[in-house]
C-alpha positions as CSV (number, residue, x, y, z in Angstrom):
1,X,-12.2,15.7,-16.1
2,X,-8.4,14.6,-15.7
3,X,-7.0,12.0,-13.1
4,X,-3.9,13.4,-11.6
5,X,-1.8,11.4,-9.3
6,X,-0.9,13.0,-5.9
7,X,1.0,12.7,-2.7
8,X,0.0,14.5,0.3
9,X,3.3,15.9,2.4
10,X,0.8,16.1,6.1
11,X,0.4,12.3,5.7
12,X,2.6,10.7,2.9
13,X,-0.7,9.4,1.2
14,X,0.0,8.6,-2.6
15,X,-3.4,8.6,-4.8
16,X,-5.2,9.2,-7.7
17,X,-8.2,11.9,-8.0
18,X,-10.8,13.0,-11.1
19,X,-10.5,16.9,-10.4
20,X,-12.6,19.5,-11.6
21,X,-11.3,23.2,-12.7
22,X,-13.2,24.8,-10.3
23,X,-13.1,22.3,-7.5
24,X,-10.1,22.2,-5.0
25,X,-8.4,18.5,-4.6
26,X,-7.8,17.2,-0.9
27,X,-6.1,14.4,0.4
28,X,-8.7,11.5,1.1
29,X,-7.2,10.5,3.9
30,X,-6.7,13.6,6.3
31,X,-8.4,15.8,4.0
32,X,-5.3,18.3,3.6
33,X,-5.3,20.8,0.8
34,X,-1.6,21.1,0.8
35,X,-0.8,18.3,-2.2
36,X,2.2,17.3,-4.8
37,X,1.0,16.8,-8.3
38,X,2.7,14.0,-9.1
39,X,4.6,13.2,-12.8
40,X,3.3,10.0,-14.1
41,X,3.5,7.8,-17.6
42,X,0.5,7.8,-19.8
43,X,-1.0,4.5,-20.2
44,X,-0.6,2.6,-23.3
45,X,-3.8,1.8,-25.3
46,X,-5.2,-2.0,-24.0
47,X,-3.4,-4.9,-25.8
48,X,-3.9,-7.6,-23.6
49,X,-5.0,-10.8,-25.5
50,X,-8.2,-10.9,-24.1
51,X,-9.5,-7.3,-24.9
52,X,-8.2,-8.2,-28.4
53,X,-10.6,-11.2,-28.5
54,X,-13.5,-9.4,-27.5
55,X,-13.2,-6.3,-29.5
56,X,-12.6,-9.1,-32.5
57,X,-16.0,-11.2,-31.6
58,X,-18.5,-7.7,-31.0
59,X,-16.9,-6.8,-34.6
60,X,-17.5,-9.8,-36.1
61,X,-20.9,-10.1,-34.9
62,X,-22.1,-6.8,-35.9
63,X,-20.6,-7.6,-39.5
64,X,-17.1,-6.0,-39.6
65,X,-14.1,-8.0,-40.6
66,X,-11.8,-5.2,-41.2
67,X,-9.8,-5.6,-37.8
68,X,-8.5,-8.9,-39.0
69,X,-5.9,-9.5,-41.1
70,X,-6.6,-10.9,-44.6
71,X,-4.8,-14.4,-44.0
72,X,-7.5,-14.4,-40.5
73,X,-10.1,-13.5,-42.4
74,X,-9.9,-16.5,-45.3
75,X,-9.9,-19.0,-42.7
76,X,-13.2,-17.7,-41.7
């Protein structure tokens, strides 16, 4: 299912909805049919620090090294 951003023109109500093909999307908050299908940026893959870290450690612990780098991996 894909989330699509929309605005609804009744009420001015910006949101984002998991839609179905063979449902019909309504605004959540009056519950109008009549929506925008808003243009938005896809998100970039997670890179913060601590979703690095994680990914690392459940790695590690299940025996693969090959997500760090050869100069991380001789210190280990």
């Amino acid at each position: 299912m894909p989330l699509y951003d929309y605005e609804c023109p009744a009420c001015h109500h910006h949101f984002e909805l998991l839609v179905r093909s063979s449902t019909t999307p309504r605004c959540p908050q009056c519950g109008s049919e009549e929506l925008i299908k808003c243009v938005t940026a896809p998100s970039p893959p997670g890179k913060s620090a601590a979703i690095i870290k994680a990914n690392r450690q459940r790695a590690a612990a299940e025996g693969h090294f090959s997500n760090y780098s050869a100069a991380e991996r001789s210190k280990m």
